[in-house]
C-alpha angles and dihedrals in degrees: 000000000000088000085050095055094045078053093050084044100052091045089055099051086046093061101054121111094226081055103047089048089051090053095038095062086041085055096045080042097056083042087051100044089045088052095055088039090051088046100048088047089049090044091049097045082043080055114038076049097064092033084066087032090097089040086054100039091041079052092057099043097055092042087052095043087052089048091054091038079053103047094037088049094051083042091055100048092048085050078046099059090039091051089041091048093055095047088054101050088048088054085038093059085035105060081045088061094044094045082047088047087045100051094039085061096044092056084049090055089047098056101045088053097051091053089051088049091049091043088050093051092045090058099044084050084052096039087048098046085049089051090051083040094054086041095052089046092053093050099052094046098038109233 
């Protein structure tokens, strides 16, 4: 009986308008106190959150500039070996035409040589026929 009337009591006081306007300004209160707490925990997470923004972006942008140094590199070496492939190919075509110039005018050489030195051995067969031809004389005539 006696919890019933502390019930009874209670439920009383509960009810009473001085009561339900009392707790009426504690709960806007407490309102009051959750929304500067949430805010301040939403302005401090905001903030904590710019405050890492230029580490974050700072982090992005070097991943991203070693991606590209990466990628234009690659791309330069393989430009590289293309360019290098073509001069050497151009070297390559012009050595040919120098060795084929060079032996062209070897064989040149050769032959003009070889017709001096013809030339050479018909006149010392002349000269020396001359030479039999000037002996025999003097000997038939006696001189």
């Amino acid at each position: 009986m006696v919890k019933l009337h502390l019930i009874k009591s209670i439920v009383d006081f509960l009810s009473k308008p001085a009561f339900k306007k009392t707790a009426s300004e504690v709960a806007k209160m407490a309102v009051r106190e959750a929304g500067m707490k949430a805010g301040m925990q939403a302005v401090n997470k905001t903030a904590s959150a710019i405050s890492s923004a230029p580490k974050k972006v700072e982090a992005f942008v070097d991943r991203k500039k070693d991606q590209y140094l990466k990628e234009i590199l690659r791309e330069a070496e393989i430009f590289f070996e293309n360019q290098m492939d073509i001069l050497e190919k151009k070297v390559e075509k012009k050595i040919t035409d120098i060795e084929k110039r060079l032996d062209d005018q070897i064989q040149k050489e050769l032959r003009i040589k070889l017709r001096i030195l013809i030339y050479t051995l018909i006149t010392i067969i002349l000269v020396s026929l001359l030479s039999l031809g000037y002996f025999y004389i003097k000997k038939v005539l006696n001189i």
